[in-house]
C-alpha atoms as an extended CHARMM CRD file, in Angstrom:
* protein
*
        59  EXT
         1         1  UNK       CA            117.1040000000       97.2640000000      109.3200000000  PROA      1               0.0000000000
         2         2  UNK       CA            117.7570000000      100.6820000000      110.8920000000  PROA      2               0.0000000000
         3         3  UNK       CA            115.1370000000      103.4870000000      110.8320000000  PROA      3               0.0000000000
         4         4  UNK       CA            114.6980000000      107.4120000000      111.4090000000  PROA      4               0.0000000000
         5         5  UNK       CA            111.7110000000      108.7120000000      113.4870000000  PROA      5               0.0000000000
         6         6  UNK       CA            110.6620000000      112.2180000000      113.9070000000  PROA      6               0.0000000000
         7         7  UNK       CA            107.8070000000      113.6760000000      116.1970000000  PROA      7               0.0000000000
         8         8  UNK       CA            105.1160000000      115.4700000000      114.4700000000  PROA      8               0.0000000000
         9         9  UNK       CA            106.8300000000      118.5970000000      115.4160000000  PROA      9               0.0000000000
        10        10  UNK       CA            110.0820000000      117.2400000000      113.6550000000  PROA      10              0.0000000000
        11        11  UNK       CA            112.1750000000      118.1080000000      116.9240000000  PROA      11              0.0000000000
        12        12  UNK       CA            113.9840000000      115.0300000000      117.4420000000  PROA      12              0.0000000000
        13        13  UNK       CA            114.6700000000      111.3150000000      115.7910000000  PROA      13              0.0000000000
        14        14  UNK       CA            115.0050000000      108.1250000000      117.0420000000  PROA      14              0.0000000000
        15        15  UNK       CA            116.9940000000      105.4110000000      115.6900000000  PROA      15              0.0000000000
        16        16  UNK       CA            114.6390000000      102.1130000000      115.5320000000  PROA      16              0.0000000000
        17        17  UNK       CA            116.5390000000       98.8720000000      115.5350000000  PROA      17              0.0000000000
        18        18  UNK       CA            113.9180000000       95.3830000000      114.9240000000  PROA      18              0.0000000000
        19        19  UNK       CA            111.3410000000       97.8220000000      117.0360000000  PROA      19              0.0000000000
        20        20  UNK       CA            113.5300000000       99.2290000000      119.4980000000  PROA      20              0.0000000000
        21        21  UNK       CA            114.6100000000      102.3900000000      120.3320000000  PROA      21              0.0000000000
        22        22  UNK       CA            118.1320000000      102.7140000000      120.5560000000  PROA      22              0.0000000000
        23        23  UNK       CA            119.0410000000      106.4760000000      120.8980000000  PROA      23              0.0000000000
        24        24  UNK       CA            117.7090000000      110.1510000000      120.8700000000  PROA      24              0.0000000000
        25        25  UNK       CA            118.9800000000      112.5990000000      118.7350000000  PROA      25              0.0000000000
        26        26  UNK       CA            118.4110000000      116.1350000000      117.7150000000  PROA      26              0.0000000000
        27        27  UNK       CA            116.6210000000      116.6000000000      114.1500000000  PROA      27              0.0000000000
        28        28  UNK       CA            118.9080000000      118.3050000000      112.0000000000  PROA      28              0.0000000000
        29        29  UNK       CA            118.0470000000      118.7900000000      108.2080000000  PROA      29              0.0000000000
        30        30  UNK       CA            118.2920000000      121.6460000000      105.2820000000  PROA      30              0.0000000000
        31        31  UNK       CA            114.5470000000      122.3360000000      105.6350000000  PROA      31              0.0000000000
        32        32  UNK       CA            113.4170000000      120.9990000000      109.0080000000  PROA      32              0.0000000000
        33        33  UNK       CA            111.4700000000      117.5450000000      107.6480000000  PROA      33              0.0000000000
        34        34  UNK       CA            112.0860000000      114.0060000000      106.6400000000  PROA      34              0.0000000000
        35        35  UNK       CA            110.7370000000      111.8740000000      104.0610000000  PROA      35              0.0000000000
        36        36  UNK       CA            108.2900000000      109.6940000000      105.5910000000  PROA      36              0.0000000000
        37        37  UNK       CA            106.7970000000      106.0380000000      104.2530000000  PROA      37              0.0000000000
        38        38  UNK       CA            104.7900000000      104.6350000000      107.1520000000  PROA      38              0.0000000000
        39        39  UNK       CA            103.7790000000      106.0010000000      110.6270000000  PROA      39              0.0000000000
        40        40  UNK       CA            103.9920000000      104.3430000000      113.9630000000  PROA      40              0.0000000000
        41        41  UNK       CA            103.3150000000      104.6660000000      117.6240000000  PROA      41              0.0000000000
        42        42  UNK       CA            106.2830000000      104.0440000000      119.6970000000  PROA      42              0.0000000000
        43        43  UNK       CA            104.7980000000      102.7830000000      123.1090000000  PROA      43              0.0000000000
        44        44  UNK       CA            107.6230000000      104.5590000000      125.0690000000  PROA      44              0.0000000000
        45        45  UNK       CA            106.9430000000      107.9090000000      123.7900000000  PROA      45              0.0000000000
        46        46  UNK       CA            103.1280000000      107.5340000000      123.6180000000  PROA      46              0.0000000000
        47        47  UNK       CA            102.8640000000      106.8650000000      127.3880000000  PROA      47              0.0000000000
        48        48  UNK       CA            104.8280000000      109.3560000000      128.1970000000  PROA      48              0.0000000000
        49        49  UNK       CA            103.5650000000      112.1860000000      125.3850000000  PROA      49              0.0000000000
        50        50  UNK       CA            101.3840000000      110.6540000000      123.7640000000  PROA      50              0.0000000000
        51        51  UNK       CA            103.5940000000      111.2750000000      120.0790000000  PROA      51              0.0000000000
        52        52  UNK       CA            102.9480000000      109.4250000000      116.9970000000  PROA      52              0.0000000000
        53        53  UNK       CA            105.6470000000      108.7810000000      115.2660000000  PROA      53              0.0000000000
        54        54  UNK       CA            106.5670000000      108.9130000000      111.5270000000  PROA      54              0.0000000000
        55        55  UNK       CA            109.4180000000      106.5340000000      109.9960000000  PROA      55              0.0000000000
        56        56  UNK       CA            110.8690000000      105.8670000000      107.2060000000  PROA      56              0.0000000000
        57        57  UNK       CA            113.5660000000      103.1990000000      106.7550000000  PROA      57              0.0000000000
        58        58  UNK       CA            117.2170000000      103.8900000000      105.8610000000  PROA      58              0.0000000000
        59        59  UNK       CA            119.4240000000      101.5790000000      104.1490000000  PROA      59              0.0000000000
Protein backbone atom coordinates (compact mmCIF):
# COMPACT_ATOMS: atom_id res chain seq x y z
CA UNK A 1 0.00 0.00 0.00
CA UNK A 2 1.78 3.19 -1.11
CA UNK A 3 0.44 6.68 -0.25
CA UNK A 4 0.82 10.54 -1.20
CA UNK A 5 1.05 13.18 1.60
CA UNK A 6 0.97 16.85 1.20
CA UNK A 7 1.45 19.63 3.95
CA UNK A 8 -1.38 21.91 4.45
CA UNK A 9 0.43 24.34 2.33
CA UNK A 10 0.60 21.60 -0.50
CA UNK A 11 4.51 22.26 -0.85
CA UNK A 12 5.81 18.90 -0.75
CA UNK A 13 4.65 14.94 -0.59
CA UNK A 14 5.79 12.14 1.05
CA UNK A 15 5.61 8.69 -0.06
CA UNK A 16 4.13 6.49 3.01
CA UNK A 17 5.03 2.84 2.85
CA UNK A 18 3.02 0.47 5.98
CA UNK A 19 3.53 4.02 8.02
CA UNK A 20 6.82 4.99 6.98
CA UNK A 21 8.20 7.66 5.29
CA UNK A 22 10.25 6.73 2.55
CA UNK A 23 11.14 9.91 0.50
CA UNK A 24 10.53 13.75 0.04
CA UNK A 25 9.46 15.13 -2.98
CA UNK A 26 8.41 18.37 -4.47
CA UNK A 27 4.45 18.77 -5.04
CA UNK A 28 3.88 19.11 -8.55
CA UNK A 29 0.22 19.14 -9.95
CA UNK A 30 -2.05 21.12 -12.73
CA UNK A 31 -3.70 23.15 -9.95
CA UNK A 32 -1.47 22.97 -6.88
CA UNK A 33 -3.76 20.25 -4.65
CA UNK A 34 -4.40 16.60 -4.20
CA UNK A 35 -7.37 14.65 -3.57
CA UNK A 36 -7.43 13.82 -0.05
CA UNK A 37 -9.46 10.76 1.91
CA UNK A 38 -8.10 10.74 5.46
CA UNK A 39 -5.64 13.00 7.40
CA UNK A 40 -2.75 12.04 9.55
CA UNK A 41 0.02 13.27 11.74
CA UNK A 42 3.32 12.03 10.73
CA UNK A 43 5.40 12.05 14.06
CA UNK A 44 8.61 13.03 12.14
CA UNK A 45 7.27 16.10 10.68
CA UNK A 46 5.10 17.09 13.69
CA UNK A 47 8.14 17.28 16.02
CA UNK A 48 9.94 19.01 13.90
CA UNK A 49 6.97 21.52 12.35
CA UNK A 50 4.40 20.59 13.85
CA UNK A 51 2.45 19.67 10.08
CA UNK A 52 -0.56 17.63 9.80
CA UNK A 53 -0.63 15.75 7.12
CA UNK A 54 -3.32 14.84 4.52
CA UNK A 55 -3.19 11.35 2.52
CA UNK A 56 -4.81 9.70 0.30
CA UNK A 57 -3.86 6.21 -0.93
CA UNK A 58 -2.67 5.37 -4.46
CA UNK A 59 -3.04 2.14 -6.08
Amino acid sequence: VKFVAADKEGNQIVCLLFGKALEYKPLITGNGTIEVIGAVELNEWNNKSNIQIKVREIS
